[in-house]
N, C-alpha and C positions, 0 to 999 in steps of 0.2 A: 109583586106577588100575584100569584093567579089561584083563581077559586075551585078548580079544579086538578084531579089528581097528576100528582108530578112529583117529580126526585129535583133534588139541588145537590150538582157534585161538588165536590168540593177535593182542593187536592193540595198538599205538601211537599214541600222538600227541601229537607237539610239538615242541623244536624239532629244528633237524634238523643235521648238521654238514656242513663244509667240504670232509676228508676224511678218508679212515678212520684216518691218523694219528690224531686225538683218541681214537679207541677204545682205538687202541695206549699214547697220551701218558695215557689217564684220564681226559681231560677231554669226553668226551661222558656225556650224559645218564645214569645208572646204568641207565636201564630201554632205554634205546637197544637198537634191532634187533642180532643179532648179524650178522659178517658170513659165516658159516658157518650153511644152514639147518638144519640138525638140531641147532645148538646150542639152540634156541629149548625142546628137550626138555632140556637139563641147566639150565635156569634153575631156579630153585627158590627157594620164601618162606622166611620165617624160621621156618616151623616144616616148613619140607622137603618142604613142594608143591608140585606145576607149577603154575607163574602161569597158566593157559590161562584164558581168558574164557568159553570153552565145553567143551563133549567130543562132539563128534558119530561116531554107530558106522556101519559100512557100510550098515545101512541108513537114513539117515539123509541120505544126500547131499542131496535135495533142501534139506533143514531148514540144512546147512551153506554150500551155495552162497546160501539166501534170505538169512541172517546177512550173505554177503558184500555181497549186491544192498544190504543195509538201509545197511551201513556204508560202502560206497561214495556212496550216496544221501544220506547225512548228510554225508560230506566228498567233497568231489565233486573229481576229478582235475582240475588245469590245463588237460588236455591232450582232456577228455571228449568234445570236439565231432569229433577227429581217431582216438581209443578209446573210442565209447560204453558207457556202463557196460551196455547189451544184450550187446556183445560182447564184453566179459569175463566178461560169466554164463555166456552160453555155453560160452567155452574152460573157465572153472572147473570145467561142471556135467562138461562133455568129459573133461579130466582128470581130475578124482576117478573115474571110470569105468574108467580105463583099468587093465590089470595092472600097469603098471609106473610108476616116475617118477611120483608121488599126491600129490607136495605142492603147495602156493598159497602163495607168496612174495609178494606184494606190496608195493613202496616207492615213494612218490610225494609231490609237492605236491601240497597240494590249495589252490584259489580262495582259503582262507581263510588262505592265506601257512605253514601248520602243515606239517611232515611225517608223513606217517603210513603206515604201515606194516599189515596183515593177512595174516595165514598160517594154515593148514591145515596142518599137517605132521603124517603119517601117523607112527603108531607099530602096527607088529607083534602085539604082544603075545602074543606065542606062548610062554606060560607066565613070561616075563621080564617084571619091571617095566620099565616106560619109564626110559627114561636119567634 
């Protein structure tokens, strides 16, 4: 963990559920997205670390938005030809910039029938460990 400001991405993939009942019932995937975004900071391994894939610090956005281009580019959206993955770079690169509201949520199909999921959620770090 680091005491200053950074995002922890974190990413999904596979299958995907019907509705969020099964999260509630238990019966979705143990690694399944939460349906609360800053719960993705109280996730935690078995030896009590953030699962994040990454850690990218504020100055890093470029390096954090490219992660997303890469990962969107591997599993490519249904919907890509209607939301080209150009313009979700951009809103990404848009929002990690801004003061307020810095997280990247993303859930979707993608071509290859999988759900997957990528996030950027911002952590503080203003002397507190992350959740």
């Amino acid at each position: 963990m680091t005491s200053t400001l950074h995002w922890h991405a974190f990413a999904y993939t596979g299958r995907g559920i019907k509705s969020d009942a099964e999260i509630y019932a238990g019966t979705a995937p143990a690694d399944f997205p939460p349906l609360v975004v800053a719960d993705w900071l109280t996730r935690r391994t078995r030896d009590g670390r953030i699962p994040h894939k990454h850690l990218f610090t504020e100055g890093q956005i470029h390096e954090a938005v490219s992660w997303l281009e890469a990962e969107l580019t591997r599993y490519p959206p249904l919907d890509v030809e209607s939301f080209p993955i150009s313009s979700r770079i951009g809103y990404a690169y848009d929002r990690l910039k801004q003061k307020v509201n810095r997280d990247i949520s993303w859930g979707y199909w993608s071509r290859g029938e999988r759900y997957v999921a990528r996030a950027l959620i911002l952590c503080s770090g203003h002397g507190t460990p992350c959740r």
